[in-house]
C-alpha positions, 0 to 999 in steps of 0.5 A: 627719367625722373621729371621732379621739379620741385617739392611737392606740396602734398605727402601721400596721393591716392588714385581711384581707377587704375585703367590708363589714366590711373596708371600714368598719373601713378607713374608720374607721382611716384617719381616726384616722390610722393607715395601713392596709394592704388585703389580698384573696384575690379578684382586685379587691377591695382596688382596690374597696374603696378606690375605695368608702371614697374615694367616701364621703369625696368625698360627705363632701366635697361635703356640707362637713362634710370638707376636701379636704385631710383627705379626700386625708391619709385616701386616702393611709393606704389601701394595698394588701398584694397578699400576705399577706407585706406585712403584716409590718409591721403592729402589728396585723391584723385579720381579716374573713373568712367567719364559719368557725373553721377558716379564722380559724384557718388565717389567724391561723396563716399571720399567725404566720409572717409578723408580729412577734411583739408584733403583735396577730391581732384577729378581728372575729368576730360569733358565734365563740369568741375562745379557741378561734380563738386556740386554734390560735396560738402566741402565743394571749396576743396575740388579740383579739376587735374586733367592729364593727357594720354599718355600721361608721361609723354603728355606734359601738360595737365590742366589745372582747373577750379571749379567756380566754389574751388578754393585759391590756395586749392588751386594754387597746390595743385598747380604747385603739385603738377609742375613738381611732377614735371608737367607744364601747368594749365590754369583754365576756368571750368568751361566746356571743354577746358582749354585743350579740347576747346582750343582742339574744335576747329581743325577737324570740324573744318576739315570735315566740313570741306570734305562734306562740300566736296572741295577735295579728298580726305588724303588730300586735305591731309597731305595739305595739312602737314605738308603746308600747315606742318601739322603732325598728323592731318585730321582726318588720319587724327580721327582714325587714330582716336576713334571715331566713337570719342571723336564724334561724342567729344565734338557733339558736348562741347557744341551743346554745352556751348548752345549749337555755337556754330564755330563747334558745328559737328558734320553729318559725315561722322554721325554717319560713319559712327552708324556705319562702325567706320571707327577707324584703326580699330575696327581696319576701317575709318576714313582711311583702311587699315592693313596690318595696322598701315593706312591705305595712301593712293600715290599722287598723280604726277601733272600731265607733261604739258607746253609752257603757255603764257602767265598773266598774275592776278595777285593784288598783294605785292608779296603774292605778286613777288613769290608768283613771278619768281616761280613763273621765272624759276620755271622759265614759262613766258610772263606776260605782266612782270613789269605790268605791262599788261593790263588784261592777258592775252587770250591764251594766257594762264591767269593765277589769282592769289585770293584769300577767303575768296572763291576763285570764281569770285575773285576772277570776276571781281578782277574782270577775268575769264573764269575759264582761264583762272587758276588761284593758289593759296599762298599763305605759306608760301611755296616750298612744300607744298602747292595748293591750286583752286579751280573755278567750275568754268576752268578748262582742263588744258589750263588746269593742266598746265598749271599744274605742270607749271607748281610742279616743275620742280618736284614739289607735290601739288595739289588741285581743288574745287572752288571753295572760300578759302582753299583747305589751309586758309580755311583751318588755320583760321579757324584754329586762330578764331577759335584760339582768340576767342578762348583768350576773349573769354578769358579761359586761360593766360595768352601765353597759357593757350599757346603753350597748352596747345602746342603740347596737348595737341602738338600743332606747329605754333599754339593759335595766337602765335599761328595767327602772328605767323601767318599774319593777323591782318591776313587771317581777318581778311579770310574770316571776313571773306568767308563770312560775306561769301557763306553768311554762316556765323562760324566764320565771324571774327573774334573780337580779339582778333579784330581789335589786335589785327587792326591796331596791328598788335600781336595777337598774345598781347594782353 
């Protein structure tokens, strides 16, 4: 269990506000070896608070992966500063108070008074400006953003973040001091929202915002999300899990810190059902309900049994062509154009376009088909566990039907959507991929900072310039450049940086 990996270079921490963040960044520091001093307004609470990190450590203890003796060296290094005044000693403090800059301020001003001045203020601040909490201090060289995640020993990654007046050699102990207690570090400038929440804004903010056409159902754009896109938790399962009281707060900051950017544009929907109390698992209700703390899932609906008819494909890309034939064959349904031999189908046939960004009314109209007849699917990862077939609103049921009995032949669930610029995959990890560029564009962090700080804040499948390498740089250019000519709404304009590496067929990590 300890997670040390280095000397650190501060003696003695102080921690004020021991709620779970407190708690957690304790933990952590102790066994890095550092002594912590706890400090609490409310009557109690360092006492329960060290009664709670000494239970985790007796529990580590009891599963053997800690020593008696390292769990009673860590229990040692937890002290209590009943006063403010007792943490003059410390090299370094580190605030986690209620997110409200004025009592950050109020705090980092009475700590003035009492510490050293080479001791370092740290504010854990998840959404706050560095420099403006610093703004209030004497001394704002030696403030320091240090935000952790919760739960902050299972979290690895903590943001380390300078405030514009912030001292190099301040940044460069406290990253030191956050790799020495085991955590990956992420260098980032003070902007909204940091790195990880930043990076954080397009997966549910699209999602909602596909939701809020009517494209499909909230379950359904979950099950699409992890099962195509390997995400852990789809957004909207994401939303109920964090509350819609922090969710939707959290999405209108950073969309006015940035001035209404329309990448960050919150939905209506939540707005509303933040009124409503729908704040998810911890009111029994959110976008799913919640019995004995178990979401309520409908079961898919099987495809209809249907006869196979014939298959024409409409995929420009030859790859898209190649995965469709090999599933029509699989299936052993008649294909009508595997040598091209076809150049229109025949007036029974079952027409599947490949689009990407494009609606499937459109595509089927660019390409001289009969809409009625038109299925598209979203190929952008393949085929294997999941399915995602796109109707336009001429498409008739029988060919609806039958194209879904077609994806399924084999037991892989499939999924059927309205029309829509994008289907529901294309259009988030685009968005995840924009979003990510952009933060490399402005310089917010290192590529390689976004990537890795991603994949362990959020827990994505790739961090978003390595998504968008997966996936194809070029591809999800075109689908940013699809929506924005079909919507002309500004949130799907492609990031510079994207478009530069996209065309010079260059990684999109690429410095």
């Amino acid at each position: 269990m300890p997670n040390a990996t280095a000397t650190p270079p501060f003696k003695t921490l102080g921690i004020v506000g021991t709620g779970a963040m407190g708690r957690g960044i304790a933990q952590i520091a102790a066994q890095a070896g550092l002594t912590v001093l706890l400090h609490d307004l409310r009557e109690g609470a360092v006492t329960e608070a060290r009664e709670f990190v000494g239970g985790m450590w007796q529990r580590a203890v009891d599963k053997q992966r800690l020593s008696e003796a390292e769990a009673e060296r860590y229990r040692a290094n937890l002290k209590e500063a009943a006063t403010l005044g007792e943490l003059a000693g410390c090299d370094i403090v580190v605030e986690a108070i209620v997110e409200k800059l004025e009592a950050k301020q109020a705090l980092f001003q009475q700590l003035e008074e009492i510490l050293d001045d080479q001791a370092v203020l740290a504010t854990n601040t998840s959404s706050l400006s560095v420099t403006a909490i610093a703004s209030s201090c004497r001394l704002p060289q030696r403030v320091i953003g240090f935000h952790f995640f919760n739960p902050v020993p299972l979290m690895k990654i903590v943001e380390v973040i300078p405030g514009l007046r912030t001292a190099s050699d301040v940044a460069d102990r406290v990253e030191a001091l956050g790799q020495a207690m085991g955590h990956f570090t992420a260098r980032t400038t003070d902007t909204p929202g940091f790195l990880v929440n930043h990076a954080g804004r397009a997966f549910g903010t699209e999602a909602l915002r596909i939701l809020g056409e009517r494209v499909t159902d909230h379950v359904t754009i979950d099950r699409i999300l992890v099962d195509q896109g390997g995400f852990r938790m789809g957004p909207f399962a994401l939303l109920d899990l964090t509350g819609l009281d922090v969710s939707h707060a959290v999405m209108e900051s950073i969309y006015h810190q940035y001035y209404e950017e329309p990448r960050f544009r919150p939905s209506p929907l939540t707005r509303q059902r933040l009124t409503a109390g729908l704040l998810g698992r911890k009111t029994g209700e959110g976008f799913y309900r919640y019995v004995e703390g178990k979401p309520q899932v409908p079961d898919e609906t099987p495809p209809p049994p249907v006869e196979p008819r014939p298959v024409w494909i409409g995929a420009e890309d030859d790859e898209a062509r190649r995965q469709l034939i090999g599933l029509v064959t699989a299936a052993g349904w008649p294909l009508e154009n595997a040598e091209e031999s076809h150049e229109t189908p025949t007036p029974d046939a079952l027409c599947l376009l490949a689009p990407l960004g494009e609606d499937a009314t459109s595509c089927a109209l660019r390409l001289g088909l009969p809409a009625e007849r038109c299925v598209a699917v979203d190929l952008l990862a393949g085929l294997e566990r999941r399915r995602s077939l796109m109707l336009t609103p001429a498409t008739r049921a029988a060919y609806r039907d039958a194209a879904a009995a077609l994806f399924a032949h084999d037991g892989t669930p499939v999924s059927v959507l309205d029309d829509s610029t994008g289907f529901v995959l294309q259009r988030v990890v685009a968005c995840i991929v924009n979003v990510g560029c952009e933060i490399a564009q402005q310089g917010v962090a290192a590529p390689q900072t976004v990537d890795r700080a991603v994949e362990l804040g959020l827990g994505y499948p790739h961090g978003p310039l390595a998504m968008g390498d997966h996936y194809g740089s070029r591809r999800i250019l075109t689908i940013l450049d699809n929506m924005l000519a079909a919507t002309g709404d500004p949130r799907y304009r492609a990031s510079p940086w994207l478009r530069r590496r996209a065309t010079l067929d260059m990684p999109l990590t690429a410095v």
